[in-house]
BATIDREN-919022 format. One record per residue: x, y, z of N, C-alpha, C, O in turn; residue in one letter. Coordinates in steps of 0.1 Angstrom, whole numbers, plus 5000, padded with zeros to 4 digits. Example, Ala and Ser with C-alpha at 12.3 -4.5 7.8 and 13.67 -1.06 7.14 Angstrom:
# residues 2
513249435078512349555078513249675078514249675085A 512849785071513749895071512950005079513450115080S 
This chain:
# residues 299
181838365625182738305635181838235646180838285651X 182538105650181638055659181638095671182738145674X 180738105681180438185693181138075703181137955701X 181938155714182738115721181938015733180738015737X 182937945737182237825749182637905762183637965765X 181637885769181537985779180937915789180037835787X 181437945802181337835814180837935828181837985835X 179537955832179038025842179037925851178637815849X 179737985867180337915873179537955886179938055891X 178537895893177537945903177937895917178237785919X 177837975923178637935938177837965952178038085955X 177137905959176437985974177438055983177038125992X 179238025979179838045988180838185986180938245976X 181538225997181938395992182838385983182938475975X 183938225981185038245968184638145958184138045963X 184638135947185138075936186237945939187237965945X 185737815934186937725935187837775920187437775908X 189837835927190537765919190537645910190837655898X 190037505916190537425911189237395900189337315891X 188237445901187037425893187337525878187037505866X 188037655885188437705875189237665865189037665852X 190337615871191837595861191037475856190837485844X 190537355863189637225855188937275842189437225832X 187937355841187437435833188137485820187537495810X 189337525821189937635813190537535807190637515795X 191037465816192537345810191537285801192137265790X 190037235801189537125796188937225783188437165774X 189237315784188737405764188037505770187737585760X 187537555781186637665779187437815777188537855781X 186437865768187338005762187138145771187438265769X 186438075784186238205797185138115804184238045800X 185738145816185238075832184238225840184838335843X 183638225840183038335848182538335864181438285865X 182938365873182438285886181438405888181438525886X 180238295894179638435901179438375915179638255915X 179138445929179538435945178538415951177538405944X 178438415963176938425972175638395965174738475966X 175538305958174538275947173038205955172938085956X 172238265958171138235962170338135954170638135942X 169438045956168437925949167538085942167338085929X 167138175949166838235943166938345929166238415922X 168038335932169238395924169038315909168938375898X 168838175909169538105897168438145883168938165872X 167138145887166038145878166738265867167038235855X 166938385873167738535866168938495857169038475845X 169838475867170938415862170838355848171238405837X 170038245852170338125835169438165823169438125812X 168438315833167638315818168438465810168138505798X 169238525818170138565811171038515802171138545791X 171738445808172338375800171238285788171638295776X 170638245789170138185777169838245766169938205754X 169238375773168438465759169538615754169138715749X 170838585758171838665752172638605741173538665734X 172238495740172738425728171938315718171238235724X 172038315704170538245703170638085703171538015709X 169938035698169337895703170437795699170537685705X 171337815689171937745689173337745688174137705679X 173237845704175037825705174537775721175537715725X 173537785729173437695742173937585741174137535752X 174237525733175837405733176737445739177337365747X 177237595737177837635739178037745750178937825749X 177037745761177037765771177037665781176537565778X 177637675793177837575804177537645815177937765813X 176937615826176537645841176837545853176137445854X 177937575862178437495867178237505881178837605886X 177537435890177037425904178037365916177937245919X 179037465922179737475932179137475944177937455945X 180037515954179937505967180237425976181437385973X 179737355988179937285995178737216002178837166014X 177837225995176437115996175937085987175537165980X 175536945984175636865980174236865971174136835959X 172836915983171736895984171937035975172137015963X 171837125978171537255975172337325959172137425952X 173437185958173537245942172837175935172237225926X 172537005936171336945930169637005934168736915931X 169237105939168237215942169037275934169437185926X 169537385931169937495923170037435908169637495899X 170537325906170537265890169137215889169337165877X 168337205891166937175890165837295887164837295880X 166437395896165837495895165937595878165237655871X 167837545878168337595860167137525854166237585848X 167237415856166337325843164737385840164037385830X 164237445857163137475850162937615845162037645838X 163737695848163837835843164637815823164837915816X 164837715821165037735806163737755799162737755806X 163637775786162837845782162837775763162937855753X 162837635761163137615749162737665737161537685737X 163137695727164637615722165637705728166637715720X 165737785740167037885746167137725759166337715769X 167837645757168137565766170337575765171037595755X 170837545778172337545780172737405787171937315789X 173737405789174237265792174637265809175437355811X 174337195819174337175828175437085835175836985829X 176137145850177037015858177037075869177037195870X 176936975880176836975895177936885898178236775896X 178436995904179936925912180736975927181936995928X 180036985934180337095947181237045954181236925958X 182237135956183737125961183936975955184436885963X 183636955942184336815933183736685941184236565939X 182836705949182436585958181536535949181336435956X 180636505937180136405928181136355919180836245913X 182336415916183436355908184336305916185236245910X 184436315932185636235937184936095941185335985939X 183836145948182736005952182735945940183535845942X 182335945929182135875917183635765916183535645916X 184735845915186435805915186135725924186035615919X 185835725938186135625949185235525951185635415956X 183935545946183435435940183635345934183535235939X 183935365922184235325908185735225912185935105911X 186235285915187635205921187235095928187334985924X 186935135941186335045947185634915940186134805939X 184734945937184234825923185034795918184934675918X 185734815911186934735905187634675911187534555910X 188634725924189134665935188434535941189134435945X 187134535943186834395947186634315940186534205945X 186434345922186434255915187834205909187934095903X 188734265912189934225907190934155918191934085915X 190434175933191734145942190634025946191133915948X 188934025949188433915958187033885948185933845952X 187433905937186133815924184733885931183633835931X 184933985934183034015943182634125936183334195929X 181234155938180834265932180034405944179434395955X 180234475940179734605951178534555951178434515962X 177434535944175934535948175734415959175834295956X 175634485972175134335980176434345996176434326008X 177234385986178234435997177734536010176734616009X 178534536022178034596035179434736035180534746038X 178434826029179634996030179335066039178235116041X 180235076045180335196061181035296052181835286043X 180435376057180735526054181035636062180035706063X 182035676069182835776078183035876071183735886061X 182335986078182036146072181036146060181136186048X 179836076068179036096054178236176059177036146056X 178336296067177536386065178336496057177836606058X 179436476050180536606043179636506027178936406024X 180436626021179736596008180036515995179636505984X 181336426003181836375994180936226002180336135996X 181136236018180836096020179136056014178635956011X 178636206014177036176010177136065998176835945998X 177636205987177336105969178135965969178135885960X 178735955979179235835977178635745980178835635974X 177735755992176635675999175535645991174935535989X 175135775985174135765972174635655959173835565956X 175735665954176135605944176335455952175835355945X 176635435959177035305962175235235963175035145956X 174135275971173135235973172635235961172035125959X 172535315951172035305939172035205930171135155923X 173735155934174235005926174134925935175234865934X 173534895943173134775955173534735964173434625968X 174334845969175034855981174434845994173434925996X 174834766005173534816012174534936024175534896029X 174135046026175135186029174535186044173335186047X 175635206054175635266065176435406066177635416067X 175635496067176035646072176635646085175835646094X 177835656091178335666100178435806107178935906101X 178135816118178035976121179035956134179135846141X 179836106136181036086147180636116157181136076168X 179236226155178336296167177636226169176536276172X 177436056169176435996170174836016163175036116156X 174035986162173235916152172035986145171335946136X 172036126152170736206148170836286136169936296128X 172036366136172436416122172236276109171236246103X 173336226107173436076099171736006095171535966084X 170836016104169635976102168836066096168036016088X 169036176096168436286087168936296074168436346064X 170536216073170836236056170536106055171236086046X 169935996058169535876055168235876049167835816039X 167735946059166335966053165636066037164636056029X 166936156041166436286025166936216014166636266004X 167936086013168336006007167835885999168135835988X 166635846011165635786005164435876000163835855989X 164335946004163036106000163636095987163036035979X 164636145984165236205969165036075960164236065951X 166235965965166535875953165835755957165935645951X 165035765967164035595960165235475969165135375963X 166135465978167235425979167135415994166835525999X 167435266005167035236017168835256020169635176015X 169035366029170535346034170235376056169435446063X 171135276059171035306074172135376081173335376079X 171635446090172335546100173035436110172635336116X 174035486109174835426125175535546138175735656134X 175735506150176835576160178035556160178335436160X 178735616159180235606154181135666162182235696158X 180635706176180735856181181835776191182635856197X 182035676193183535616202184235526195183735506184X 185435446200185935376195185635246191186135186182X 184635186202183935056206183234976194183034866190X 182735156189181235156181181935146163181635066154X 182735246165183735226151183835046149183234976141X 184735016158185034916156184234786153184634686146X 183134806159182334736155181034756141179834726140X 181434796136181134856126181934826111181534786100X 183334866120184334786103184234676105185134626097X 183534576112184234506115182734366109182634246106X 182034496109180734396101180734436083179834426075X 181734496083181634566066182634526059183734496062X 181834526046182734456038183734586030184834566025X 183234696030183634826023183834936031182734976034X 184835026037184835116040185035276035186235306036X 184735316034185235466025185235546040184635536051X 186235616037186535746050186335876042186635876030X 185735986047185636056038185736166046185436276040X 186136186059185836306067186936396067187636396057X 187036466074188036556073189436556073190236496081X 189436656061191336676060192136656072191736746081X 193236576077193936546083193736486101194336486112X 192536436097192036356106191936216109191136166101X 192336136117192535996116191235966117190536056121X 190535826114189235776116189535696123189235696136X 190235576115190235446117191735426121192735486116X 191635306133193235286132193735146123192835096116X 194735086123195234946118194834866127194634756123X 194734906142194034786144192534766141192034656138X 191934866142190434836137190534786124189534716122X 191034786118191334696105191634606104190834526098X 192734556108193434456115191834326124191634206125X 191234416127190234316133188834276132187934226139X 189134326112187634306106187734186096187734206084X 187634056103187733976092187333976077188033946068X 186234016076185234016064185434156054184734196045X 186534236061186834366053187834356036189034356035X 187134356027187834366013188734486012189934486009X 187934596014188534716005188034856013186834896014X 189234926018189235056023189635146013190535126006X 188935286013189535356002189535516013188535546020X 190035546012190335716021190935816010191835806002X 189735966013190136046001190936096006191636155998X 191336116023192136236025193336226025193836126029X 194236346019195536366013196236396023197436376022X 195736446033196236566043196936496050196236396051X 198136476058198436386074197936446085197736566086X 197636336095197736216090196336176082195436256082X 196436056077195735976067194435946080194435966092X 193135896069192135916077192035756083191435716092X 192935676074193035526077194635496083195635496075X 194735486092195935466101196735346088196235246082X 198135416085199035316080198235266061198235156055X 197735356058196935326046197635466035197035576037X 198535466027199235536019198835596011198435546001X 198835746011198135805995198235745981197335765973X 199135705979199435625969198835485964198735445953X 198535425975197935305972196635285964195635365964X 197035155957196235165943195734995945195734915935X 195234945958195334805958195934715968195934595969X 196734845978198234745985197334635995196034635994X 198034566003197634486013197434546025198434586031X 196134566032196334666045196434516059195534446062X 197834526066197434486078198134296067198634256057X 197734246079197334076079196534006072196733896068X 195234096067193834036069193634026051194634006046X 192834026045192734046028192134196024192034236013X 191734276038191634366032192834486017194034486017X 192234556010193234596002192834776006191734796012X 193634876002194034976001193435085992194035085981X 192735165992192935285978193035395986192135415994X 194035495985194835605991194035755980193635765968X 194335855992194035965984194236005963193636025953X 195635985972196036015952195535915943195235955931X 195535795947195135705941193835735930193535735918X 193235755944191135785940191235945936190235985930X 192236055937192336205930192636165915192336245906X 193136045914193936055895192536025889192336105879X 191635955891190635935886189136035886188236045879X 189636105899188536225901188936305889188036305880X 190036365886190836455878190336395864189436455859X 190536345860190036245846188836255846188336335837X 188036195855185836235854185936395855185736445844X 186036455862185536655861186136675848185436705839X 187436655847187936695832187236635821186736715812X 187036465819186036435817184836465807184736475795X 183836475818182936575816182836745813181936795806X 183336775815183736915809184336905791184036985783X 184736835791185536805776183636765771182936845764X 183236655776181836605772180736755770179636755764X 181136855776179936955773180437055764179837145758X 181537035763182437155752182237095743182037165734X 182236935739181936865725180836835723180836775712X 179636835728178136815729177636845720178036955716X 176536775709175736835698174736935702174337035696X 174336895715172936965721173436935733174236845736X 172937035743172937095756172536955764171636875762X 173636965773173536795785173536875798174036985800X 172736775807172936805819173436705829172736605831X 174936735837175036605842175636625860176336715865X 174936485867175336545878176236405886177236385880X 175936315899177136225902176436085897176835975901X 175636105890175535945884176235955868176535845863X 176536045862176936085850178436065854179235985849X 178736155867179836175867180636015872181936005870X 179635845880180135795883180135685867180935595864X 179335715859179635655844180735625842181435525841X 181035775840182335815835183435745841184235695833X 183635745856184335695864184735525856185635485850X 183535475861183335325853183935345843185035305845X 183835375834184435385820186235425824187035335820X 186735505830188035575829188935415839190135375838X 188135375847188835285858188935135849190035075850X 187835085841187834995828188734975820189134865817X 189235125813189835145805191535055806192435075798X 
């Protein structure tokens, strides 16, 4: 009988994500296992247990899945898996903390399509402000965008010293020049959308960022996309639903929470389907996960 697909689910934090769960189960796995307060040092034990309780080639059919709510520290903890395998006992690998490499990937991915479909342009070259990119969705998003030739401004609300520190471990990690800005009044916001061609909002649930008129007064603005679901919206007058609408006067266009969730939901599911059907053990983290995106928003 073949040995069951099994999904070790690692978390720094005291609960378990629900939604990483039910993702997991709904997508074929035959048991989700969470484990909690999971230390970097913790992980080495962890995965070599798991590797050497079953033999070499059902690690297909193991998965280890890196939660939480930092960004940095489950791409550290999934690095750390990779070097504690022990081949041919190797498992299959995903980094997705509180879903922020599969929603960034969605709001990216969109976005690139959105400006090539409503204003003929391409993301690489484009000017992206990024609001709440010190949370973990606005990070991978900053990352993915700079990666494909974005040139990325980190917008910080506390003004500029935090934001400069993820600017910098950004270039440290990925080889990748992104700049810090102050964002910390309204003056500064504004002038800021107002030099960009892309805005992603990414900060917190039910918090306004931006208003319609700061939008309203960015000539050269294409495409705003806001992940948050919560009211109010993080883009004043910008609809969860929107898949493209017209924001304001100006050419800017719209992508609303649910919009950029239908696509997140598809990449995590996604990928999970991709390590349950695997010949040999994958490891994938938000460049994988923004592939996929590409491909699902194509489609």
């Amino acid at each position: 009988m073949a040995e069951k697909h099994i999904l070790h689910l690692l978390s720094p934090l005291k609960h378990a994500s629900p939604f990483d769960v039910h993702m997991a189960l709904d997508a074929g796995y035959d048991a989700v296992l969470p484990y909690t307060d999971v230390t970097p040092d913790d992980v080495t034990p962890l995965v070599q247990d798991a590797i050497f309780s079953r033999p070499p080639k059902a690690g297909v059919r193991t998965g280890i899945f890196f939660a939480g709510k930092d960004a940095l520290l489950a791409l550290d903890m999934m690095a750390a898996a990779k070097k504690a395998m022990v081949p041919p006992f190797v498992v299959s690998l995903f980094a997705d903390p509180a879903g922020s490499f599969t929603t960034a990937a969605a709001m990216v991915a969109r976005a690139e399509k959105l400006l090539k479909t409503a204003h003929g342009a391409e993301l690489a070259g484009q000017r992206v402000a990024i609001f709440g990119a010190t949370g973990v969705v606005g990070f991978a998003s900053g990352v993915i965008a700079a990666l494909n030739g974005a040139q990325v401004t980190l917008v910080g609300h506390d003004g500029v010293a935090r934001v400069a520190t993820f600017a910098a471990e950004i270039g440290r990690r990925f080889g990748v020049s992104v700049d810090a800005a102050d964002g910390s009044t309204e003056a500064r916001k504004s002038a800021l959308v107002a030099g960009a061609g892309v805005v992603f909002a990414a900060g917190k649930a039910g918090v306004q960022i931006l208003s319609t008129a700061q939008i309203a007064a960015a000539p050269d603005l294409l495409v705003v996309a806001d992940v948050n679901a919560v009211p109010p919206a993080g883009i004043e007058g910008l609809d969860v639903i929107a898949d493209g609408s017209v924001l304001g006067a100006g050419q800017a266009r719209g992508l609303g929470a649910l919009a950029i969730g239908q696509t997140k939901y598809q990449t995590e599911f996604g990928l999970f389907r991709r390590m349950i059907e695997a010949e040999k053990p994958v490891a994938f983290d938000f460049r994988d996960a923004f592939a996929l995106a590409r491909e699902l928003v194509a489609a």
